[in-house]
Steps between C-alpha positions, in 0.01 A plus 500: 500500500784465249728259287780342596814318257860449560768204436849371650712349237766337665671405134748787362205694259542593132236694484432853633321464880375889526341452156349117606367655786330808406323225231374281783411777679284715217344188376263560843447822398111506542494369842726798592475819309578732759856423509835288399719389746881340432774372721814322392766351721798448202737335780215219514244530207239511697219724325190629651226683326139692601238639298279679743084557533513764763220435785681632850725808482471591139784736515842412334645378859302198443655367206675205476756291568537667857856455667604507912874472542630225291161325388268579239124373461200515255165423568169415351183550782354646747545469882153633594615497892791728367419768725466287888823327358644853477405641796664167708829547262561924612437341851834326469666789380458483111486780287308538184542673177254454311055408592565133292414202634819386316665669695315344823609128321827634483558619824286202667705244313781712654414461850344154520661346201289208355246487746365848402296342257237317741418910609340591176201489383506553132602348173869503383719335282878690598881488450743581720893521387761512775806578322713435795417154557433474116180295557158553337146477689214464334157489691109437400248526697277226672213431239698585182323786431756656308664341258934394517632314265876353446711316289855347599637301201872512391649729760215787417287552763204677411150706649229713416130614566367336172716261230531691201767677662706214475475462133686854496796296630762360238564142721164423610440165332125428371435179545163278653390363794338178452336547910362817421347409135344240696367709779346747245321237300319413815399811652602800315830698678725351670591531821783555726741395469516409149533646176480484153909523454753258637744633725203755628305508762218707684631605886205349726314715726636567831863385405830703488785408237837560564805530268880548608794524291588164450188445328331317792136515435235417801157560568298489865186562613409768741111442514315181399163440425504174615634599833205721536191283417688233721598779807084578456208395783134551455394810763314422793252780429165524320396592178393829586835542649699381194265755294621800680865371522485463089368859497793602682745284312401630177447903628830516585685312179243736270581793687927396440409474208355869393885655589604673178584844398261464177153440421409106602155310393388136495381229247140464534332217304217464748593115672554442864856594526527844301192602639637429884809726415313794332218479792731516799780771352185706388389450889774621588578805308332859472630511184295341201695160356570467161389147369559330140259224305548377165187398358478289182213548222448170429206461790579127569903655671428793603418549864579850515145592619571323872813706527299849473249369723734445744654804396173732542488365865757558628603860344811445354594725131444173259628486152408254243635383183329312259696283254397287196698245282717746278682609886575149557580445133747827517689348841543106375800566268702716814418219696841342540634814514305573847571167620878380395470176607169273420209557650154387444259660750246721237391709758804696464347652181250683693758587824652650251219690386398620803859602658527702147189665614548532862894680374352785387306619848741322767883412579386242731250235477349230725386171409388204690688206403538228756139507694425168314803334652508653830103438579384233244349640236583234246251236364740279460600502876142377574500267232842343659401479859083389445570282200804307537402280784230390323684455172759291696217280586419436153824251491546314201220626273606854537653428170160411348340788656761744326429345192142566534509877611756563206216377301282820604598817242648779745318744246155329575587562865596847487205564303234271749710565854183721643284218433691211668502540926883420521595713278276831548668815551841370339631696211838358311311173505657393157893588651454327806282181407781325320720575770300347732508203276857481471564496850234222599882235469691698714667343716409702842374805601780724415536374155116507437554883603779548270325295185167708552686803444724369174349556205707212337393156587803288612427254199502826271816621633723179508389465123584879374792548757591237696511404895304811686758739698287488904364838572572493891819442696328322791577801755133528633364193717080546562375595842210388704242731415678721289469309184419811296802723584702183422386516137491855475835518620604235216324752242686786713873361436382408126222668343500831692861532471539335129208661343272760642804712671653478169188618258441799767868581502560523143172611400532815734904509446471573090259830590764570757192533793588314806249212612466402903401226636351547815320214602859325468642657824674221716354611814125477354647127302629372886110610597333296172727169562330504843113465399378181554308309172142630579587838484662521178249257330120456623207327285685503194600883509848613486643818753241485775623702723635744280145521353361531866730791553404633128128486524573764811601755244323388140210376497459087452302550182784676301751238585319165464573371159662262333928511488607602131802689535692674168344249282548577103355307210828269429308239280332728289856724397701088461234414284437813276801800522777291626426130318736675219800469744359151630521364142833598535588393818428116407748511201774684680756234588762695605309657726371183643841354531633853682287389811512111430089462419436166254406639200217297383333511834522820506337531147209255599440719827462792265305350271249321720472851678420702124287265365332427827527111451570471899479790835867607520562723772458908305722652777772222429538567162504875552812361720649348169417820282650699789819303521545528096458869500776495776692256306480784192618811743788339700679244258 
C-alpha cells in the first residue's frame, strides 16, 4: 500500500514543477515511508509521484514509478491474485524483473489492456502514463476501497491518494461545494463523487479516467454495482448448502488475503464479522494469528472483554489496549489533519487508536468492514423493510404520530430500552429514535431509508442550509426477494465507500500499517447479492447465515450480544472539554458564511444543544465542531 499525487498543467507554468511535485508527493509521507518516487515528462508536464509502504518484494526493484518501454505507472494496492495472474502472463511469453505485483499490473495491463482489471482481486487506486500517445489512465477499484481523488479546474488537472497534497500546489483554487456541505450535514462524509472543493471530485469505484493532450477529460465504468445486484438470482440450493458455499467463499478471499512478505494480524473487537475472519484464518493456519482489541475504561463502551473471549477460543496471540479520555483528548486537535476533508464518523478516534497499536507488532492488518452490508447486519435495514409497510398504512395521521413519538426524550429511551419489548436488546436507542421520527413523512421507501439514517431532519436542514443535496443517484432498482442486498448495496455505494473505507484508510494510512479488507472481495460480494431476504435477516437478527456458519467455530454464547460498534462518549466531551470551542463556533460568522450555514440557526441549534432546552442530535454537532476545526486547518 502506498500514496499516490501528480498533476498535468496544460497552461505555460511559472512556478517550478520538480519542486511542486516533490511537495505533493512528501505531504503523503506517512502513508509511505519506505520510499519516494518522481517522474517528470518536461515535453508535457505531466508529473507523477509515489511514496511507498513496502508489503511484496521489499527490495529496491519495487520502488516506484515503474516504467516498460515508453509508459510509466504508480500504484497504490494490492493484487492479492498477483501470483495466478503471473503465472498465466510468463505463459504468454512475459518476462519479469522484479516479484511485484506492480509489476504483474503492469505487464497485465500490457497484454490485455483495460480489461486486465476484471482479473484482480485486490484493492488499487493506479496511474498509468503512456507518453507516446500522451494520454493519462487513472483506475480505482470496484468498491472504492482506496481512495483517488482529482481536480480539473483552469487547465490544471490534478490527483492524489489523499487532498492535502493538493494544497502543495500553487493553482489549486480553494473554494466550496455547496452539494457536498450538504451531504455532510446529513450523514457525516461525503460520498463519491463529491467533495468539499469545486472543481474536485472523488473517482467512483470501478471507473477508469482518461486524459489526452487536448485536455479531453472522460470517465467509464468497468464494473457496476448495480449491474451486479441486478445480474443476481436466488440459488436453487438449501441452506445447508449455501452454509458450506459461504465457508468456501470466504476461505478463499481470507486466505488472498494473508499474501505479504511481513507480519499480518486482524482487528478483533469481538462482533459477528471480526470474529468470522479471525476464526476461519486461525482455522486455517498452523501458525498462531495475531489479533488487536481496543478496550475503553469507561465500562458502559468498552466491549473489549467479548473480543478476548473470542480470542481465548480460538488461539490466536491477542493484544489489548486500553484507552481513557486524555488519548482521545490528545488525538481531537490532529483530527483534520488525519482526515483533510470533513468528516464526522467518531469512531475514527479509536481506529486510530487501535491501528497505532496494531503498527507496532504488524505491517499488515485485517479488518472486517462490509459484513453489515453484504449480509444485513444493520438495524436499520430491518427497521426499513418490517416497519415501513405499516407506517405507509398510517396515511394521513402519520404526521400526528411523529409528533407524538418526538414527544418521548431519546435519553429516557436509551436509559428504559431493556424494559420496553420493542426496544430490548437495542443499544444507540437515543441516535436512532429521532431518526426514526424524522423519516415517519418520507415520501417512500427509499427516502424513509435515507431520512432514518440522516441525522438532520429535512425541516432542520432547509432552515440552517437550504434545499437537501439527495444521497443516491437512483442506479439500484429493488429485487423480489432480495430487498436487503438492495439497501445494503445503497449503504455499499455511499456509506461503505464515503465513510467507513475512508476512517480505516486514513486511520491505518497516518501509522503507515496497511489495512485489508477481506470480506470486500468481489467474488464473495457476487455470492452475498445472491441470498435471498430470510437468510440475511431472520426474527429480528441481522447476518444469519453468517452467524450459522460462526457458531461452527465460536461458540453462540460469546457472540450473542447487542451491536455497539466503536462507540465513544461524544455528548459528554461537546458538553464539558469541547463546549469551549462550541461557544465559539456559534459566534463565528465567517466561518458560518465559508460553508453558507444561517447564522442564527446555527446559534439556536447550539444553544438548545448546551443548555439542553431540546434533544439535538450529539453526533451532528460533533459534525459542526468537526467541520470548524477543518475550517481552522485548511483556510
Amino acid at each position: 500500500m502506498c500514496r499516490l499525487s501528480g498533476f498535468w498543467d496544460f497552461s505555460s507554468p511559472t512556478y517550478d514543477p520538480q519542486a511542486v511535485l516533490q511537495k505533493m508527493r512528501d505531504s503523503l509521507q506517512h502513508g509511505g515511508p519506505d520510499y519516494g518516487g518522481a517522474f517528470l515528462d518536461a515535453e508535457t508536464g505531466l508529473a507523477l509521484g509515489h511514496r511507498r509502504l513496502s508489503i511484496i518484494d521489499l527490495s529496491p526493484a519495487g520502488n516506484q514509478p515503474l516504467y516498460y518501454k515508453e509508459k510509466a505507472l504508480i500504484f497504490n494496492g494490492e493484487i492479492y491474485n498477483y501470483q495466478e495472474i503471473r503465472k498465466e502472463l510468463q505463459l504468454l511469453g512475459r518476462g519479469f524483473q522484479t516479484e511485484s505485483d506492480t509489476e504483474v499490473l503492469f505487464q497485465a495491463l500490457e497484454e490485455w489492456g483495460e480489461a486486465a482489471v476484471n482479473r484482480f482481486h485486490g484493492m488499487f487506486a493506479f496511474a498509468l502514463w503512456d507518453k507516446a500517445n500522451k494520454e493519462l489512465l487513472i483506475c480505482r477499484d470496484r468498491l472504492g476501497v482506496k481512495p483517488l481523488y482529482y481536480y480539473y479546474q483552469d487547465g490544471l488537472f490534478l490527483f492524489a491518494s489523499e487532498l492535502k497534497a493538493f494544497h502543495q500546489h500553487p493553482r489549486f483554487r480553494k473554494e466550496i461545494s455547496p452539494q457536498a456541505v450538504s451531504l455532510y450535514l446529513q450523514q457525516g462524509y461525503i460520498p463519491a463523487p463529491y467533495c468539499i472543493f469545486k472543481g474536485c471530485q472523488k473517482l467512483k469505484g470501478g471507473h477508469f479516467l482518461k486524459l489526452n493532450q487536448k485536455g479531453e477529460l472522460q470517465t467509464y465504468p468497468y464494473w457496476s454495482l448495480a449491474e451486479r445486484y441486478a445480474a443476481a438470482e436466488i440459488p436453487a440450493a438449501s441452506e445447508a448448502e449455501l452454509k458450506s458455499a459461504l465457508e468456501k467463499e470466504l476461505r478463499q478471499s481470507f486466505a488472498l488475503r494473508m499474501v505479504a512478505d511481513v507480519p499480518v494480524g486482524v482487528f478483533l473487537s469481538g462482533g459477528v464479522d471480526s470474529s468470522i475472519v479471525a476464526a476461519l484464518l486461525q482455522d486455517q493456519s498452523a501458525q498462531q494469528l495475531r489479533t488487536f482489541t481496543i478496550g475503553f475504561k469507561d465500562k458502559e463502551y468498552n466491549e473489549a472483554n467479548q473480543a478476548k473471549a473470542v480470542a481465548e477460543h480460538i488461539g490466536s496471540q491477542h493484544e489489548e489496549l486500553y484507552c481513557g479520555p486524555e488519548d482521545f483528548e490528545q488525538l481531537i486537535p490532529n483530527w483534520a489533519e488525519l482526515y483533510d476533508e470533513p468528516f464526522g464518523d467518531s469512531s475514527g478516534i479509536p481506529t486510530y487508536l487501535v491501528a497505532q497499536m496494531a503498527k507496532q507488532s504488524v505491517k499488515v492488518s485485517l479488518s472486517a468492514d462490509g459484513g453489515d452490508e453484504l449480509f444485513g447486519g444493520y438495524t436499520k435495514y430491518e427497521v426499513c423493510q418490517r416497519f415501513y409497510p405499516k407506517i405507509k398504512k398510517l396515511g394521513p395521521i402519520r404526521p400526528l404520530v411523529a409528533a407524538l413519538m418526538g414527544q418521548v426524550n431519546p435519553f429516557w429511551l436509551e436509559r428504559n430500552a431493556s424494559k420496553l419489548p420493542l426496544l430490548k436488546g437495542y443499544k444507540n436507542i437515543s441516535n436512532k429514535w429521532p431518526k426514526l421520527v424524522a423519516a415517519l413523512g418520507a415520501k417512500d421507501q427509499e427516502a424513509f431509508f435515507h431520512q432514518s439514517s440522516s441525522y438532520i431532519s429535512p425541516q432542520k436542514h432547509q432552515a440552517l442550509f437550504g434545499a437537501p443535496t439527495p444521497r443516491y443517484q437512483g442506479e439500484l432498482k429493488p429485487q423480489a426477494g432480495r430487498y436487503i442486498g438492495y439497501l445494503g448495496s445503497l449503504d455499499l455505494l455511499t456509506y461503505l465507500e464515503g465513510d467507513i473505507m475512508v476512517k480505516v484508510d486514513r486511520a491505518t494510512m497516518a501509522v503507515a500499517l496497511e489495512g485489508r479488507e477481506p470480506l470486500l472481495d468481489h467474488q464473495l460480494l457476487d455470492f452475498a447479492l445472491s441470498l435471498p431476504d430470510e437468510l440475511k435477516i431472520r426474527s429480528g437478527q441481522g447476518k444469519y447465515l453468517l452467524r450459522q456458519l460462526l457458531y461452527d467455530f465460536v461458540p453462540k454464547e460469546l457472540i450473542e450480544r447487542p451491536k455497539q460498534g466503536f462507540s465513544i462518549p461524544i455528548e459528554q466531551w461537546l458538553r464539558g472539554l469541547l463546549r469551549p470551542d462550541l461557544e465559539a463556533l456559534a459566534q463565528d460568522k465567517a466561518f458560518a458564511d465559508c460553508f453558507g450555514l444561517q447564522q442564527t440557526v446555527l446559534e439556536d441549534i447550539l444553544r438548545q444543544f448546551l443548555d439542553r432546552k431540546a434533544y439535538i442530535n450529539p453526533h451532528f454537532i460533533w459534525f459542526l465542531y468537526v467541520l470548524r476545526q477543518w475550517y481552522k486547518r485548511w483556510f
